[in-house]
Structures are given as structure tokens and as C-alpha cells.
N, C-alpha and C positions, 0 to 999 in steps of 0.2 A: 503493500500500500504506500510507501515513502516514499519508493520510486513514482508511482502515479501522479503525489502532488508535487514534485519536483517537476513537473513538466508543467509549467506555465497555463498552455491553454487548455489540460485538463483541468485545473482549478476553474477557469472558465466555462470548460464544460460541464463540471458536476455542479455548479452554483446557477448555470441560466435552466440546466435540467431539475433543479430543487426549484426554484421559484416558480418554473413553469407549472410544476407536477401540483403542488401547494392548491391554487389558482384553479386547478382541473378540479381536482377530486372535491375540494369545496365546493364550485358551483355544482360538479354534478349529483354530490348530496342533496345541495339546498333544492334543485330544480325540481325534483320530485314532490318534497315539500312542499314548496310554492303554491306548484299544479293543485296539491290538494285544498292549499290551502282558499285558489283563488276559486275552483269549480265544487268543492266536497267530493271529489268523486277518485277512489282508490283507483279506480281501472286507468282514468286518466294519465293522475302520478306516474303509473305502472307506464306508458307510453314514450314516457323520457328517457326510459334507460332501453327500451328498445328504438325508439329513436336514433340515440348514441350507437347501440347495435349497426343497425342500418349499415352507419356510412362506414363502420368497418368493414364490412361487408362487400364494400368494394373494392377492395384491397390490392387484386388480382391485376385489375384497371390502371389504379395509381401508383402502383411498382414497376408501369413501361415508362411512366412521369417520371419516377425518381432514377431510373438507369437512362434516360434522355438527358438531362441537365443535371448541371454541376450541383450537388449536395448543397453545399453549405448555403449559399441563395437561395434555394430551393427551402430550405427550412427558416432564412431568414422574412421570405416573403410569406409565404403560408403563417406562422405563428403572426406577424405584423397584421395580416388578413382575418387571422380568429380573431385576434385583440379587438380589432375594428366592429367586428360582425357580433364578436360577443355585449357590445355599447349599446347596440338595439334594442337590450334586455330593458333599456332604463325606462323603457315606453311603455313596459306592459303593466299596467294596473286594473284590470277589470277578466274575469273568468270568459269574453268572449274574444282575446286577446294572444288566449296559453297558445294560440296555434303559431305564433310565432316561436315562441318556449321550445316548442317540438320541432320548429326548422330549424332553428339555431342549433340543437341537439344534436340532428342529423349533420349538418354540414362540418361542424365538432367532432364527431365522430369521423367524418370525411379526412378534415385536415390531422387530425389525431394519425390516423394512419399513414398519411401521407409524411409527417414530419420521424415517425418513429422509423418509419422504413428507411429516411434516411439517412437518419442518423445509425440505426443498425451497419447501414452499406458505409456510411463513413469512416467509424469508432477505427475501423480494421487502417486505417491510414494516420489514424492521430496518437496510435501507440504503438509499442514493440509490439511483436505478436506475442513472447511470453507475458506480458501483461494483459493480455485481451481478457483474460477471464478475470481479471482483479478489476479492470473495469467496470465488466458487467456484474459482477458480484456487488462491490460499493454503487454500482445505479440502484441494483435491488433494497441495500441496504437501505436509501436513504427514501427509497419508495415505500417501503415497510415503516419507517420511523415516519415520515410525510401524514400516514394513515393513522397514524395515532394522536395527530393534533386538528389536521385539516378536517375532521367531522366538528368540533367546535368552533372552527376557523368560519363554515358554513353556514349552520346552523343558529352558532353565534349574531352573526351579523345579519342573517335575515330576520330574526324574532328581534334586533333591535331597530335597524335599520330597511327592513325590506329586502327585496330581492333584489331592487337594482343598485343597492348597495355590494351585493356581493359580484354581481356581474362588474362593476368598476376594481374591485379589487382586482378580478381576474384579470381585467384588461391590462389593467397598472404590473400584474404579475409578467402578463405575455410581454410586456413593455420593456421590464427590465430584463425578463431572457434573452430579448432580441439584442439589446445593448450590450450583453454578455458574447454573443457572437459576431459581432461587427468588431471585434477584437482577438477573436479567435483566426489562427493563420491556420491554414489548408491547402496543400498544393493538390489542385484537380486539373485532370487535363481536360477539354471539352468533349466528350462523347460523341461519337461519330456517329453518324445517321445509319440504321441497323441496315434496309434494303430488303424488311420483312413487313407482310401487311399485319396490321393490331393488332389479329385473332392470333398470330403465332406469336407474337411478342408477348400477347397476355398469358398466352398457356407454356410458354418459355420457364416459369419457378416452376408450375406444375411436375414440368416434363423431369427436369433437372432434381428436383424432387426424387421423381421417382428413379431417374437411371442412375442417381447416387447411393448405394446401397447403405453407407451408413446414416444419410439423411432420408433415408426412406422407412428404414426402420425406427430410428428417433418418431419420425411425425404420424406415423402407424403406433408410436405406444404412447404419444401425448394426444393426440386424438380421443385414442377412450380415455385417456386420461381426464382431461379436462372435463372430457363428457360427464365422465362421474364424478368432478372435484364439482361442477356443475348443480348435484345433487347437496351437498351441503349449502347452498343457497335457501333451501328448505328444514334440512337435517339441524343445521343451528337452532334455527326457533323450536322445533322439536326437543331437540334436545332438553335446551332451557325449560319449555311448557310441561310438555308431557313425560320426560325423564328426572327433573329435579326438580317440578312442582315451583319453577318460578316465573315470573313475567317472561314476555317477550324482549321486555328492554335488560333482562341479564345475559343475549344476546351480546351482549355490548364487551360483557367480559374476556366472553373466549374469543373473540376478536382481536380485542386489547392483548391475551396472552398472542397470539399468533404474531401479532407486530411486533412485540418487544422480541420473540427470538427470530424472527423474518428479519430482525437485522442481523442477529448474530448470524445467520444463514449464510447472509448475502458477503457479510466482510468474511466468513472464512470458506466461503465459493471456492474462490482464486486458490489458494491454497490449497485443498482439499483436490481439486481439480486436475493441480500440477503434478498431484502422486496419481491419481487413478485417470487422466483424460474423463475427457467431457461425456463421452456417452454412457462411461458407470458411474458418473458423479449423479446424471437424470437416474437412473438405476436408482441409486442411492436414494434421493428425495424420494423418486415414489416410494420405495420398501418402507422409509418412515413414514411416509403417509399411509400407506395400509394399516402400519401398529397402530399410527393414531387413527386412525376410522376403527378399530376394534377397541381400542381403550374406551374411547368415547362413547362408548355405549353402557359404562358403568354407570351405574346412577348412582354417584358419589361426585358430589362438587369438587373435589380437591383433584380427584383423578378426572374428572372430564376436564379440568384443566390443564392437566400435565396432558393428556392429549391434543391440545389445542397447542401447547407448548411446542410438540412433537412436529402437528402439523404449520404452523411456521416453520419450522425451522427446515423441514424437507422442502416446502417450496420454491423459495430461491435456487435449491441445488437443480431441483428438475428444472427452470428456466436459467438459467445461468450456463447451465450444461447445453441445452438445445441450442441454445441463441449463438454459444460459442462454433460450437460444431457447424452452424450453416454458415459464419465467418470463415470457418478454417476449412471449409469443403465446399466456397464458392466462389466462382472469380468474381473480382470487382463489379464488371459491368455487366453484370448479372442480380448482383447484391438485393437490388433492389424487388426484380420481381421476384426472384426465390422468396426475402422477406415476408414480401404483398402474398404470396401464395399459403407461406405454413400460418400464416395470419388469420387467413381466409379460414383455412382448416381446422383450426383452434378455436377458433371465434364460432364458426358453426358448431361445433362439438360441443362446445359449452353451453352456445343457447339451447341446444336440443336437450344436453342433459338438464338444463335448469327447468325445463317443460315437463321433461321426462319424470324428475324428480318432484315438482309439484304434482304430478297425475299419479303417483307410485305413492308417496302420501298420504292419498283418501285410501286407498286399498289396503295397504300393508302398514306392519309397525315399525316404528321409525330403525328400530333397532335392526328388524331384517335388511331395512336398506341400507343400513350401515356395513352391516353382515356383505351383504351386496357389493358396493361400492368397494369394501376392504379386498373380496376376491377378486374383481376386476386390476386393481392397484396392482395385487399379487403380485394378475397374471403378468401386467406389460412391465413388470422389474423382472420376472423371471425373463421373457421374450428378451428383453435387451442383455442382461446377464447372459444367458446363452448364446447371443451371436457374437461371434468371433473380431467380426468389423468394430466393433462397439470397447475395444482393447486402445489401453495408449501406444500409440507406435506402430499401430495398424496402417497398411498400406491404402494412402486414399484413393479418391476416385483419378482415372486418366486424365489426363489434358482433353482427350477427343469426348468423355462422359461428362467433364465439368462446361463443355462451354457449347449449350443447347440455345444459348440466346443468340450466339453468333454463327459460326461454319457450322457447327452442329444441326443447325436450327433446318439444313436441308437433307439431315437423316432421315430415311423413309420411318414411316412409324412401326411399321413391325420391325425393322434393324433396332428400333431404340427397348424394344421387349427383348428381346434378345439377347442384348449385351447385360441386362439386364439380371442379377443373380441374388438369388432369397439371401 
């Protein structure tokens, strides 16, 4: 980590990525609130955070945007453009109004991806590559600690101020990230015009995806992963309600444990990482997350909290690990739509599991879905434990396997199954 902050425009980096992140997760607490507060209607609320959904959902799309043009513009204009767009919030005061609430959400969710993506395809030029995972381990950290102030941050400020007080905060937040990287130095060369039409460009991460075998099996066990991590969306309040006989707002606890070791996770990522590579480090977080979805079904507060403890602390390793491995197993001008693709995949996985796990709910007891969720976890730490590719020092993909956006991009499609190996 000392080496990190000794590099100038990493301080830069982790300080415009903290203020920004602040800014995010407050408004998109408070927005749901709002909605309720401005129409009474839950379903509403419920609308914002699928909104936000949405425009990640494009992801696929905006990863030909970010391998088109130079990173660092590219994220200094898009957050300039949320700040802006998020200002419009200060106008909504009447329940027949929230529909701008929900475009602003959506196009939020739009630039959200578009800025993460690029910054993912950047990070791999602004450090050693043996620091890539201390990187990404200290982003998670400080995303983890972020989550344990910014729900007051939010919530604060709208029950004293309203909502378009928090919407200014954010602006003011996007305001100083942006000022943080107009000082940030990057040497990008301009991107050269592909000479593919859009549909190949956009399914270029897909493809590259799949004909990488150890990024195929990574985004094949976070997939269900997510799916099921999905189900605790549900299993929380559960838990707290009908397992320890407390409100839904003691929610709030095992939350709180999750962040306080969702840092410790994330600052010893990197390290952790350097001994075992990145694909048994995701190994790793999920196998603690499986103990912790089985612990968690005690009905003893002390022990559902060591399980919450548990599950912090494995999930930085399962995304610290993935994010690394598609750095280290993708060429640069590719970075982006690879990003935009396993985004795509996670993102849908999750929403489906969060649906899933609301409808699994009315039927069953929370505990079997625990039960559940814990055997799925198992299974994709055993799957990545036993494939061989998933070792540190494993031989990566080809030159001709890694670059599907470029020369590649004119391999027949049954050549690309082919070369292709479980």
C-alpha cells in the first residue's frame, strides 16, 4: 500500500474516486426515500433502484464508447455531465414531478457504467502491474468504509434539508472528482478506428469473455454468484424479522458489520492475492461466503453477526480477484468492452437473483434459502478450485485468443468455439 500512495496521481485517484463514490450512494439512498416520500407509494421508491438498474444494463453498448476514446476525458466529461444532470433534482417538489427522479436514475446508472468501465481499462496504465490488485483492493476498501457513513450522509440531509439539498451535495461531490483528474497525468495514445460494424464491436467483451478460458470460468462462477449474493437483498430482513425477532431497521447492523470488515477485505486483497493469484483469491471470498450464509442462519445475534463479519470480508476478495484477472487477461483496447460485458452479466444475475429471492421468500423459510444460497457459493468455489487455469503462474490466454476486438474480430464463429477449452 506505500508504494500506491507514493505515486502522486494515485492519491489523486483514490481521493476524486472517494468523493465521487460519497455523492453516489447518498443520493441513491435518499432517492428512494424521496419517491416515497413525495407519492406514499413503496412500489414507486422501489422504481429508483431499478431505474439505476437500467442504464447499467447497457453496459455492453458503452464499452465500444470507452475503447473508442481516450479514458481519462472520457470520464472527465461524463462525471462533469452527471454533476450537471444531477442539478435538475433541485426542481422536483410535488409527487407529479418523481418522473424526472427516475430519468435522472436511469441516465446515473448510464454514466455510472460508462465512467467505471473506464476507469477499470485505465487503472492497468496508472500503476505497476504488481500493484494492480492493491489498487483494486484499497478502491474496495474505501467503498466499504464510504457505506458506513454515506446512509447518514443521505438521509441526513434530506429529512433536514430536502432532497434537493442532497442532489447539490452530489453535484459539489462530482465537482471536486472532476478537479481531482484535470491533474491526474495519463499517457493515452488515440484509438484507432476498429473497421468493424457496432454489433461486432459490442459483442467483442462477450466473445473475448468466452474464448479466455480463465475469464470464462471466473464470470461463469460470479454469475451464480451474484445471483445468489442477490438473495440476501431479502434474507437480511428475514433474518433480523423472523430469525431474531427484531425490526427490520436491525437490518442496519449486519450491514454495519459487513463494512467495517469489507475494508479489512479490501486493504489485504492485494496481498492475499500476491500469494495465491487472483482466481483462488474469488475462490476464497466465495468459500467465506458460503460459511457465512450457513452461520447466518443461527438464531443467535452474536453469531449472525460474526456471519455478516464473514460475509464482508469475503466480498472484496471475490471482486478484487475478478476485476484483476480481466486487467491481466485483457489487452488494453479491448479493456473497455470486456468491462461493459462481465458488467452486463453480473448486473443481470443479480437482478434476477434479487427477484428470485423475493418470490423464494413467500414459499420457503428463510433458512432453506440460506441453506440454498450457501450450496450454490459451494458449488462455484469448488468449480474455480478445481480448474487448473485459475492457479498463479498459469499460462494465459494467446495473443490470437486475447484480441477478439481487433484481427481476431474476423475469426469465423465456430473457429472461436473451438479454440475454445473447458
Amino acid at each position: 500500500m506505500p508504494k500506491l500512495f507514493a505515486i502522486p496521481r494515485m492519491r489523486l485517484y483514490f481521493l476524486s474516486n472517494t468523493l465521487s463514490s460519497i455523492g453516489d450512494y447518498a443520493l441513491w439512498l435518499a432517492a428512494g426515500i424521496w419517491v416515497k416520500e413525495l407519492t406514499g407509494s413503496t412500489s414507486q421508491a422501489g422504481l429508483c433502484m431499478l431505474c439505476l438498474i437500467g442504464g447499467t444494463l447497457l453496459s455492453p453498448l458503452t464499452g465500444v464508447l470507452v475503447d473508442r476514446v481516450r479514458r481519462r476525458p472520457l470520464i472527465m466529461v461524463t462525471n462533469s455531465a452527471t454533476g450537471l444532470l444531477v442539478l435538475t433534482l433541485t426542481q422536483v417538489h410535488h409527487a407529479s414531478q418523481v418522473w424526472l427522479i427516475f430519468l435522472v436514475m436511469f441516465l446515473y446508472g448510464l454514466a455510472a457504467d460508462i465512467s467505471g468501465s473506464a476507469m477499470t481499462a485505465l487503472l492497468p496504465r496508472m500503476v505497476p502491474e504488481e500493484q494492480l490488485g492493491n489498487a483494486n483492493g484499497l478502491t474496495q476498501a474505501l467503498t466499504q468504509g464510504q457505506r458506513l457513513i454515506t446512509p447518514a450522509i443521505g438521509v441526513g440531509l434530506l429529512a433536514a434539508y430536502g432532497g434537493g439539498a442532497v442532489a447539490i451535495m452530489d453535484a459539489a461531490s462530482f465537482a471536486a472528482g472532476v478537479l481531482c483528474w484535470a491533474f491526474i497525468k495519463v499517457e493515452e495514445e488515440k484509438p484507432e478506428p476498429s473497421g468493424v460494424d457496432w454489433r461486432r464491436e459490442t459483442t467483442a467483451g462477450f466473445l473475448h469473455l468466452a474464448r479466455t478460458p480463465v475469464l470464462r470460468q471466473l464470470t461463469l462462477a460470479m454469475t451464480l454468484s451474484l445471483f445468489v449474493m442477490g438473495f440476501f437483498e431479502t434474507l437480511g430482513i428475514a433474518i433480523s424479522t423472523e430469525g431474531l425477532h427484531h425490526s427490520a431497521s436491525w437490518t442496519g447492523v449486519i450491514v454495519t458489520a459487513m463494512g467495517l470488515t469489507g475494508i479489512v477485505g479490501g486493504v489485504s486483497a492485494g496481498a492475499v492475492m500476491g500469494r495465491i493469484g487472483p482466481g483462488r483469491l474469488t475462490a476464497l471470498g466465495l468459500g467465506i461466503a458460503a460459511v457465512a450464509a450457513l452461520v447466518m442462519t443461527v438464531r443467535v445475534d452474536a453469531v449472525v453477526i460474526v456471519g455478516a463479519l464473514l460475509f464482508g470480508l469475503g466480498l472484496p476478495f471475490v471482486i478484487v480477484g475478478a476485476l484483476t484477472a480481466i486487467q491481466l487477461n485483457t489487452p488494453g483496447e479491448l479493456l473497455g468492452r470486456v468491462s461493459g460485458a462481465d458488467n452486463f452479466l453480473i448486473t443481470a444475475g443479480q437482478s434476477i437473483g434479487i427477484a428470485t429471492g423475493s418470490g423464494l421468500i413467500a414459499v420457503l423459510p428463510y433458512r432453506d434459502l440460506a441453506y440454498l444460497a450457501a450450496a450454490l457459493l459451494a458449488l462455484a468455489t469448488c468449480y474455480l478450485v478445481t480448474r487448473p487455469e485459475q492457479r498463479q503462474g498459469s499460462a494465459g490466454p494467446t495473443e490470437k485468443e486475447q484480441l477478439p476486438g481487433a484481427e481476431a474480430l474476423t475469426v469465423a464463429p465456430g473457429q472461436a468455439q473451438e479454440n475454445a477449452t473447458a
